[in-house]
Residue, then its C-alpha position, 0 to 999 in steps of 0.5 A: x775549688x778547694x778539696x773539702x768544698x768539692x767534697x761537701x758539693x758533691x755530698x749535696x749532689x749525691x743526696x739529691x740524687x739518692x733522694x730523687x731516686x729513692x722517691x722514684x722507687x729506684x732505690x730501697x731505703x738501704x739503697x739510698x743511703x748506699x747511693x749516698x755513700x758512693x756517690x759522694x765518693x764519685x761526686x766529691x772525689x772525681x768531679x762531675x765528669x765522673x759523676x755523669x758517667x756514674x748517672x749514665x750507667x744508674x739511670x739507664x740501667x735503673x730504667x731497664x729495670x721498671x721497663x715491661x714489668x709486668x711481663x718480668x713480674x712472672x720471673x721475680x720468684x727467680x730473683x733474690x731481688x727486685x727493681x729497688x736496688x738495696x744496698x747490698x747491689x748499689x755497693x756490688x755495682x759502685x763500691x769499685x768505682x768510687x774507689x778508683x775515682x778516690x785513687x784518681x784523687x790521690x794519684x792522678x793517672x789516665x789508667x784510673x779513668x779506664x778502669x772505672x769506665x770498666x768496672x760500670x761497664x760491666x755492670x751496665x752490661x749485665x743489668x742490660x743481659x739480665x733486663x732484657x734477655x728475660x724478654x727474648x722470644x726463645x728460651x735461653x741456653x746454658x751457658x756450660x751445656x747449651x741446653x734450653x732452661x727457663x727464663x731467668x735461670x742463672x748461667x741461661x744466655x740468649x742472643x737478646x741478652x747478649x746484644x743488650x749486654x754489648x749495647x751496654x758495654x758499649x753506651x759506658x764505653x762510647x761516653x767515657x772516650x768521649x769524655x777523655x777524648x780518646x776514642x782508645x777507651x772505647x773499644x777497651x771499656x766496651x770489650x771489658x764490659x762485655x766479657x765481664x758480664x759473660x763472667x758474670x753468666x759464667x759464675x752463676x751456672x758454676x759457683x753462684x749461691x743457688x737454692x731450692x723450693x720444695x714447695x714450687x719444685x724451682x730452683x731460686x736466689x730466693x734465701x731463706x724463704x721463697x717468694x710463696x713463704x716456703x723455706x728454700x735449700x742450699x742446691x749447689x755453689x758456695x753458700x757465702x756467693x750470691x748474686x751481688x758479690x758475683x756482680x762485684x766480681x764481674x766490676x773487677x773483672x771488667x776494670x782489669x780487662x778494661x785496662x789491660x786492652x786500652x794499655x795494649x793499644x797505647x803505642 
């Protein structure tokens, strides 16, 4: 198919993507238009093996996100966000993966394919740890200290969350050996992913943008008012840190671990 033509076929596929989205209430105003940019660049640049495996990680995370909601309601003062990705956590979650599935367009090589295996992996894997840790029947531990802290604190782990984060390493790390018909991936993109989203876990506790409401006495992501309308402080970490740029950084760190361990199994 002619290049342009590609593009504008998957500019169309995106938009009704987005669109269905966006109506199913999985995606902000914002977020929609951020799908669209993306998606564009996955469908019109990678094809629509790259494309599926981009859906795999959006529907399966999307629906995690609308599933026991009432039960994670109670948990949304803690989180700067809520179940309708805003364009800020569609790009966090697939600005890297559409870059590399433009890099495959310019310069073909296999290694691009796992890197953006990676990069979803790790993302599906923290929105797996994030969704369903909140639902473990123990409270969860510091990741730095052990210490017990409630449900929904950035840098708590559970066991829960931890098998959720690996189930969704693995579901992005399965399918896309499957796809390159190289069972090598799998075990790359699945540890990439995994690792990454401990990453994730780890900036939260130690450098992640945290604030403070004086008015519930909790700690939040909540900037500049808290859910109860009160004005929220700067507690700890770097101001300009939040949560999408640290999930940003996990689809970084997933790609290059992701890469790293398919090249050392090449023979």
């Amino acid at each position: 198919m002619n290049p342009l033509a590609q593009i504008a076929l998957g500019a169309l596929a995106a938009a009704a993507v987005a669109w269905g989205a966006y109506r199913a209430r999985a995606l902000a105003p914002s977020g929609a238009w951020a799908a669209l940019l993306v998606g564009s660049a996955v469908f019109g640049l990678g094809g629509w093996t790259w494309a599926g495996l981009l859906l795999l990680f959006f529907v399966s995370s999307s629906a995690l996100s609308h599933a026991f909601a009432r039960r994670k309601s109670r948990l949304s003062e803690k989180f700067a966000k809520g179940s309708r990705r805003d364009a800020g956590q569609v790009l966090a979650n697939g600005l890297l993966a559409a870059a590399f599935a433009a890099l495959s367009a310019w310069r073909p090589s296999p290694g691009w394919w796992v890197a953006f295996a990676g990069a979803l992996a790790a993302v599906n894997a923290d929105t797996w740890a994030t969704e369903l840790g909140v639902l473990a029947p123990h409270a969860p531990r510091h990741i730095l200290t052990g210490r017990t802290v409630p449900a929904g604190t950035s840098g708590g782990v559970t066991l829960w969350g931890s098998a959720a984060a690996l189930a969704g390493a693995a579901l992005i790390g399965l399918a896309a050996a499957w796809a390159a018909a190289d069972p090598r991936v799998a075990l790359g993109v699945t540890l990439g992913g995994w690792l990454a989203a401990w990453a994730d876990s780890f900036l939260g506790a130690t450098v992640q943008a945290m604030y403070y409401c004086p008015r519930c006495q909790k700690e939040t992501e909540h900037h500049p008012r808290h859910t109860c309308g009160a004005a929220t402080q700067w507690r700890r970490g770097w101001r300009w840190l939040d949560n999408d740029l640290v999930n940003f950084t996990a689809s970084v760190i997933g790609a290059v671990l992701a890469f790293l361990f398919w090249t050392l199994s090449l023979p």
